[in-house]
N, C-alpha and C positions, 0 to 999 in steps of 0.2 A: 179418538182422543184417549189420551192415556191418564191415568190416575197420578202420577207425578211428574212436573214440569222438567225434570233433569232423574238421570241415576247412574248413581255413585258405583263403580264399577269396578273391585278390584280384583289384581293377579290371581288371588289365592281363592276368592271365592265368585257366585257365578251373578249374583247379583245383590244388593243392597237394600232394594227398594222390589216388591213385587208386584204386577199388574192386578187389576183387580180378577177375580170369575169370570170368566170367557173371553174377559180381553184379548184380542192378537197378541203376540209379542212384539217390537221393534227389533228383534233378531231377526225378525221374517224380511228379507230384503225387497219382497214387493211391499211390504206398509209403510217404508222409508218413501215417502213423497217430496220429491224437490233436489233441490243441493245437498250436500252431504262434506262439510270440510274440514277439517280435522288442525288441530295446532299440538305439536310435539314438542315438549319442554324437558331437556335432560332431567334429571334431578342431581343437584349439586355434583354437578358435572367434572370443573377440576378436582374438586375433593374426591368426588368418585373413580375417579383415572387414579389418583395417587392412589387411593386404597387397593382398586384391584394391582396396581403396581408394588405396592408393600403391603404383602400380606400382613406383616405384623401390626401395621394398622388399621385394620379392619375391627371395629366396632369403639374404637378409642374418637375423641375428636381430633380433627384435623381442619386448618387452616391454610387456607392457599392465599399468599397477600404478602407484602414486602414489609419489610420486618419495623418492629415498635422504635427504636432507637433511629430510624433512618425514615421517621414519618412516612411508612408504609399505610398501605389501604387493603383492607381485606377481599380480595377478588372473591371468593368462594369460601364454603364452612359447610363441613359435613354435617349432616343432621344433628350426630353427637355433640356440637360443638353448640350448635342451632339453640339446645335446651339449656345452653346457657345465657343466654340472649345474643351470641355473635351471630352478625347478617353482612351480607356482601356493603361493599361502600364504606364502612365502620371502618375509623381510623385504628392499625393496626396495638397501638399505647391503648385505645378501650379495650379492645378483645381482649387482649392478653391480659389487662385487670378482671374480667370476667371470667378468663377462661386458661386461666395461670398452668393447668398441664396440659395445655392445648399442644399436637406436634406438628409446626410449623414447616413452610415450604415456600420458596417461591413461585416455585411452578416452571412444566415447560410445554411453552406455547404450541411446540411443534408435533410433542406427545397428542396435545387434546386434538386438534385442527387432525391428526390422523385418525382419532377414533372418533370425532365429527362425521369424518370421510365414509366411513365406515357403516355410520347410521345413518347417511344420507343416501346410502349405498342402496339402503334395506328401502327406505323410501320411494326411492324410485323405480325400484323392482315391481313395486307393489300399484304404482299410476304414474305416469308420465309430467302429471301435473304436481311438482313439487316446486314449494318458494321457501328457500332460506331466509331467513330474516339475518339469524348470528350464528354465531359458532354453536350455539346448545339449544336452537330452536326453528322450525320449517313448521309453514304450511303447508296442506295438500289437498289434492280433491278426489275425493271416492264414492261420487254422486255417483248410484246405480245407475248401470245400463249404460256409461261413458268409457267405463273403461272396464268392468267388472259387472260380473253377476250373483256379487254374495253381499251380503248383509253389511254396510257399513263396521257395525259393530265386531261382528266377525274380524273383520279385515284388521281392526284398531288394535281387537285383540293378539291377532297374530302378528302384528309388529310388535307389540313390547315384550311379547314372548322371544321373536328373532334379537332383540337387541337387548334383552336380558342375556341373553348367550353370547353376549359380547362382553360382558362383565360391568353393567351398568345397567342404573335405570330409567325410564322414563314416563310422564303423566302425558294423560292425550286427555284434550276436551273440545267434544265435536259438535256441531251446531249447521245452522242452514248459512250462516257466515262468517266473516273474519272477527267481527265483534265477540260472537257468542262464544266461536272457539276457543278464543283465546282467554277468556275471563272462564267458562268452563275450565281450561287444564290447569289453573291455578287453583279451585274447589276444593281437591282432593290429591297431597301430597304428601309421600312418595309413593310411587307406583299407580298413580291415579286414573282411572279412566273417568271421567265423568263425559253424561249423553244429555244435550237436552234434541229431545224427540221434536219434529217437525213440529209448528203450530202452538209449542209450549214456551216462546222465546222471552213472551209477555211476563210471564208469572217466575220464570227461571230470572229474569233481570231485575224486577220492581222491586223487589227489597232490598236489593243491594244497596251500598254507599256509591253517591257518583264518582269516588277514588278508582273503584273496581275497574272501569273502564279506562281503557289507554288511551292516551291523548288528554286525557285531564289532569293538569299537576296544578301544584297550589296555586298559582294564580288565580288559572280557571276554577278551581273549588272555592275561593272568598268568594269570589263575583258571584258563583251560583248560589252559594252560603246567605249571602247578601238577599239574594230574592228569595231565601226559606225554600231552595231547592237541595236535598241533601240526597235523596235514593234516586235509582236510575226510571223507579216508576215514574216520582214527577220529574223529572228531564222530559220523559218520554210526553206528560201531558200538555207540558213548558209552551207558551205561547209563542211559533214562531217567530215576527215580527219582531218581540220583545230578546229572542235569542240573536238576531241578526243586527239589533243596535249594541246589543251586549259584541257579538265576536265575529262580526261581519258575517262574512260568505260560510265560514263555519260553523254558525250558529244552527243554521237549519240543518247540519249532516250530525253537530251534537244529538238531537232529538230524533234523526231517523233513526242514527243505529242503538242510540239509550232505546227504542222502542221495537230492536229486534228485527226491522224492516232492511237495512241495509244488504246492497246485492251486493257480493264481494267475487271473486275473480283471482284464480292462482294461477300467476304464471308459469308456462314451463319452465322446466331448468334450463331446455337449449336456448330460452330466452331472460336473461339474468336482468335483475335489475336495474336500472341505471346508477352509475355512484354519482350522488349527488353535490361530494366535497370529501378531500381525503385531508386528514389534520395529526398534527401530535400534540402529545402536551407530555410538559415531564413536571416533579415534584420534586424539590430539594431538599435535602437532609437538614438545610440550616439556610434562615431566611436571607435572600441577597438581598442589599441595601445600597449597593453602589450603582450608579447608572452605567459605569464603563461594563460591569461586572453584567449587569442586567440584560443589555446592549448585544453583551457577545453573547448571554444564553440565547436570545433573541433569534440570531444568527445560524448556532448551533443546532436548535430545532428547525429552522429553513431549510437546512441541509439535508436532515433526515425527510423532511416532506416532500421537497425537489427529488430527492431522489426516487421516493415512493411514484410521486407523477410519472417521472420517465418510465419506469418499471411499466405501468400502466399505460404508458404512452397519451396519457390527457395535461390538456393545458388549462388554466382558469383566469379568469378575471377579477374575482373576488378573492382579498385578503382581509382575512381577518386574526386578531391579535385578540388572547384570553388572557389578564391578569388574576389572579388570586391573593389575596393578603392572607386569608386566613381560612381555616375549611369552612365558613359559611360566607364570604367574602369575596366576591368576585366580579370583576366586571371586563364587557367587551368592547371592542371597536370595531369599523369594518370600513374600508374602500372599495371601491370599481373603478377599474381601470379602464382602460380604450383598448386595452390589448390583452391576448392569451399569453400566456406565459409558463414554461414547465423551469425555468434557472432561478434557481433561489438565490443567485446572485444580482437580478431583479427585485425578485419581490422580498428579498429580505431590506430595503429600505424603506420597502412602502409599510413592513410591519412593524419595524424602526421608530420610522416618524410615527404611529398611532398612539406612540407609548406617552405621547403625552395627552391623548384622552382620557386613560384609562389609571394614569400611576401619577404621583407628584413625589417631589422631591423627600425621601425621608422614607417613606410608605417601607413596609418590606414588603417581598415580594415569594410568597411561597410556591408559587405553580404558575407556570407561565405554558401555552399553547399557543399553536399557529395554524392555523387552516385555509385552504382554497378552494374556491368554489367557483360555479357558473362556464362551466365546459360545456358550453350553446354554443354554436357555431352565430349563431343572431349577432351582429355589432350594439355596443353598448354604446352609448355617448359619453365620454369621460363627465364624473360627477368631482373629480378634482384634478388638476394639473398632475400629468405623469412626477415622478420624481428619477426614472432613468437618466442614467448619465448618456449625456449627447451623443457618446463615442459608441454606443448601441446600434444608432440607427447612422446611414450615412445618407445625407439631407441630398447628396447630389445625384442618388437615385430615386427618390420619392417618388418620383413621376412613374417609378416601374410598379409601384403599389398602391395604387389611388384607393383602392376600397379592403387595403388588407385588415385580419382579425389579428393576426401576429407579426410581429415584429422580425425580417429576415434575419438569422441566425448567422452568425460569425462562427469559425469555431471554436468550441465551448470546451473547456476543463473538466464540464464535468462531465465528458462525454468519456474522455479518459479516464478520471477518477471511478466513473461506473465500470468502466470495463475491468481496473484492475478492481475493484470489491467484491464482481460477480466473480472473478476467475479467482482471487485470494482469498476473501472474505471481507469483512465486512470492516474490520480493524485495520486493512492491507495499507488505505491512505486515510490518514486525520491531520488534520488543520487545526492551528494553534486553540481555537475557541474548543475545538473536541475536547482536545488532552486536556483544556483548563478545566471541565467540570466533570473529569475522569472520576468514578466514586463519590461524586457530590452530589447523583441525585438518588433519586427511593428506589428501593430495589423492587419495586413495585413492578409487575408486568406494562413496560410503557402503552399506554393506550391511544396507539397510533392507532387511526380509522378510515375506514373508506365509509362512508354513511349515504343511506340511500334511502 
């Protein structure tokens, strides 16, 4: 056992925290007992692509996020920027009252996702067993004796050396699971290595805030607030029972991995996650207030979702519709359907019709999203009457589909319109609802998603 629950590891020096007189080291790759798995978190990632792309902004702050005047959102903020209080999510109008010679960017997406590429590259050089979560973060596993013969820590070390010589940087925080990992690489930033050594998961979690852990956001924080549970040591001592009336089936996996117990599992890369729902949403420069108006944005994002589907070639049954009035303001709706469906000339009615769960006359409407989900092959039982127009299905063949998931396809428009986008571009064919909110919304990077 070692003299401190975790150690703070950085580039430039060789360790933080010293063992005690005669201790082993945990550099020694036979004292590393057990799993071994690692969570790599760029460090402000876009803002770091820009800099090493403009040198002259190197050590100035910088901001990646769509701009203050067009209710932009701050994607990213270099550390410089950081010390002014700008943080990711921040409506772009605060930053820039914060951080007034901040030099601003949009960003571009195709830039990062290459140097993504790049240090995911280094990754899986290093173990076969790597899991992307995002664009600026992967799991991995470098459990001795699996795939390697050297020291965990060794190992962590020579990737952020390799991907410092890519012109950026990254914290690693490695643990016996996915829990420990990943709240370790958040400890110590930028450039962070932080270890908690096998057997010390206890004492590295128990003081934490139960925030620290992912999968708990403010919901879940009142309710455990409520029962005078605030650090992850009492989660960890948290009465079962008592967790499982609180957050169902959840409740007992809250308390094993608050207590460092959880067995976690990194997929290979040749085996990618499954995408669980792919969605856009976009943000307007100036709040829509018309239902015609609102109706076609509606629309206008089905299109870009439909399109993503086919790209991927998955269909869904679940439609769900995101309203926003205001940035803390938000509410959703959701259907299932009886059928899979990739034409958002479908399921843009079913998103249509929701809007009156979510919006009432007058409301404005700042951000508006669309998402699909449930690409199971499983039949659902409709939970509402289809809203397709008749002329979809033709009722005189039924009999040739008694147990189908999908709806026979006629051919489709936008089987065309895809082909000319892929071969022209993306602008090649637009539909009256595009060009109407041409420049009308944030120039915010849109936060189309595939989520898994």
């Amino acid at each position: 056992m070692y003299y401190t629950s975790c150690m703070n590891i950085h580039s430039d020096i060789s360790c933080s925290h010293a063992s005690p007189a005669g201790d082993t080291s945990p550099f020694d790759k036979n004292i590393w007992q057990g799993a071994a798995i690692g969570l790599l978190d760029l460090d402000a990632f876009f803002a770091s692509v820009e800099q090493l792309d403009h040198p002259k902004w190197r050590g100035k702050p910088v901001i990646v996020g769509g701009s203050p005047d067009k209710r932009g959102v701050v994607s990213t903020a270099s550390y410089e920027a950081r010390k002014f209080g700008v943080h990711s999510a921040m409506p772009s109008l605060t930053a820039q009252k914060l951080c007034p010679k901040a030099i601003w960017t949009s960003g571009n997406y195709g830039r990062y996702q290459e140097m993504s590429k790049a240090v995911m590259d280094i990754l899986s050089s290093e173990t076969p067993l790597v899991e992307q979560v995002s664009i600026d973060e992967a799991f991995f596993d470098i459990t001795p004796g699996r795939y390697s013969h050297e020291s965990p820590i060794h190992i962590c070390q020579r990737i952020q050396r390799r991907v410092a010589e890519l012109g950026v940087t990254c914290s690693i925080g490695i643990g016996c699971n996915k829990t420990v990992a990943k709240i370790a690489s958040e400890r110590e930033k930028p450039r962070g290595l932080t270890v908690v050594v096998p057997g010390s998961e206890q004492r590295f979690l128990a003081p934490l805030p139960i925030e620290a852990m992912s999968g708990i956001g403010p919901s879940t924080a009142r309710k455990l607030h409520s029962r005078g549970i605030k650090t992850l040591g009492q989660l960890s001592r948290a009465d079962v029972s008592q967790m499982e009336s609180l957050f169902g089936i959840a409740g007992e996996r809250l308390v094993t991995r608050a207590s460092g117990r959880e067995v976690s599992h990194v997929r290979e890369a040749a085996c990618p996650r499954e995408v669980k729902s792919v969605s856009n949403e976009r943000t307007f420069d100036t709040d829509l207030t018309d239902e015609h108006e609102i109706r076609a944005a509606i629309k206008h994002i089905c299109g870009i979702v439909g399109r993503r589907l086919r790209k991927k070639h998955l269909k869904g049954h679940t439609v769900t519709l995101k309203i926003k009035n205001s940035v803390t303001s938000s509410h959703t709706a959701q259907r299932t359907l009886d059928i899979r469906t990739d034409q958002e000339d479908e399921f843009s009615d079913v998103a249509e019709d929701l809007l009156g769960e979510v919006w009432h006359f007058g409301q404005p409407v700042r951000l508006i999203g669309v998402g699909i989900s449930g690409f199971s092959e499983v039949y659902i039982k409709p939970t509402q009457p289809t809203l397709f127009d008749e002329n979809t299905f033709d009722d005189t063949n039924a009999s040739q589909y008694p147990h189908t998931h999908t709806l026979p396809r006629r051919p489709s428009l936008s089987a065309v319109t895809d082909a000319l986008k892929d071969k022209y571009g993306a602008d090649a064919v637009r539909f009256g609802r595009d060009l109407r909110f041409e420049g009308r919304v944030s120039d915010t990077m849109p936060t189309g998603k595939d989520n898994t």
